[in-house]
C-alpha positions in Angstrom: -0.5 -4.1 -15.3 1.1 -1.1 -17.0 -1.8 -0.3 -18.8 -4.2 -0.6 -16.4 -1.9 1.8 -13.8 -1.8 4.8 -16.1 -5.7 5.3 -14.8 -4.6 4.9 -10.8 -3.9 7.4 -8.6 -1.7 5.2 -6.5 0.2 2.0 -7.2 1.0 -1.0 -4.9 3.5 -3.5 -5.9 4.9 -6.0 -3.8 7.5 -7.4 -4.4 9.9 -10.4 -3.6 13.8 -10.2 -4.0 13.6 -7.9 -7.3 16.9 -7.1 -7.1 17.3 -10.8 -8.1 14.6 -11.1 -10.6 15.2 -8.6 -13.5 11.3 -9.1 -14.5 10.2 -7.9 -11.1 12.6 -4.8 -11.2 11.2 -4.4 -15.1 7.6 -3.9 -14.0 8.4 -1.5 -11.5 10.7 0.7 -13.3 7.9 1.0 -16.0 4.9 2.1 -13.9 5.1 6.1 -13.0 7.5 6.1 -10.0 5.8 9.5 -8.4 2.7 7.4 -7.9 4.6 3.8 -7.4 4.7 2.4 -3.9 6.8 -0.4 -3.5 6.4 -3.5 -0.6 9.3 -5.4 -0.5 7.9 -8.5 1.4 11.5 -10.1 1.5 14.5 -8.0 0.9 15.2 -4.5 1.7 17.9 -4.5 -1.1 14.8 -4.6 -3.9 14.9 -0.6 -3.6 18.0 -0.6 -5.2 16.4 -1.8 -8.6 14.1 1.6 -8.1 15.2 4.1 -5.8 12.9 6.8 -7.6 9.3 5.5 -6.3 7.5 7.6 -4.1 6.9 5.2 -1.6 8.9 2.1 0.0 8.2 -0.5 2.8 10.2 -3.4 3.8 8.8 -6.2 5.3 11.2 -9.0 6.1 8.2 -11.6 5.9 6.7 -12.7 2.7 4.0 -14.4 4.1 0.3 -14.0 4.2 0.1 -13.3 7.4 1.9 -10.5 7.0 -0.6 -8.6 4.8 -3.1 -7.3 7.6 -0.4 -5.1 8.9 0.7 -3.9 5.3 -2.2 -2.7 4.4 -3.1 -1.0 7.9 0.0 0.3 7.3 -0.9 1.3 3.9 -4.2 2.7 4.4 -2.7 5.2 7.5 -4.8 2.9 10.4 -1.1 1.7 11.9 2.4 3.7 12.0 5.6 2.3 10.8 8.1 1.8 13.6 11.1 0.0 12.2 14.2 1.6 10.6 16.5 -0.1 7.8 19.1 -2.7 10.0 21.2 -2.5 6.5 22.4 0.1 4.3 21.0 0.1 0.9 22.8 2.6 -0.5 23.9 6.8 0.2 20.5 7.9 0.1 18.9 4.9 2.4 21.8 3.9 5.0 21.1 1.8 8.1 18.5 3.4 10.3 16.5 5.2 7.7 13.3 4.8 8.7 10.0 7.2 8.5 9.4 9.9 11.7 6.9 11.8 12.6 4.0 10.0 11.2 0.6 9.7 13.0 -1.8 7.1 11.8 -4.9 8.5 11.1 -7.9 8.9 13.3 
């Protein structure tokens, strides 16, 4: 997956409770973090393991189902409306969340 990311202009990796699984965290932390976007389909805490990625969406449901709104989300079609319940750390405390975007048209 490494290799094969050095020729893409953006990265998706979702993940599920990397801060527990030190391979999950290892794959991230390899691929080029200004072009990484992470989906953490479980846990918010996963952007602890990589707090450098350009890009960062928490999901709270790591189940198919959930995947027709991440990638409307992704691709701009849908706006994101939730804010972080927890604190992750100084940078990302409770209520982070993004403003001001506009899906596109």
């Amino acid at each position: 997956m490494v290799d094969a990311a050095r020729f893409a202009e953006t990265i998706v990796v979702l993940t599920n409770d990397a801060i527990t699984v030190p391979e999950q965290a290892a794959l991230v932390r390899a691929l080029p973090p200004e072009r990484t976007v992470v989906v953490a389909m479980r846990s918010p805490y996963d952007l602890a393991s990589f707090p450098d990625v350009s890009g960062y969406v928490a999901v709270y449901a790591p189940l198919l189902e959930a995947m027709p709104a991440v990638c409307d989300l992704l691709l701009g079609d849908i706006a994101p409306r939730g804010v972080l319940p927890v604190t992750i750390s100084a940078q990302y405390p409770a209520g982070t969340g993004l403003q001001g975007f506009a899906p596109r048209p």
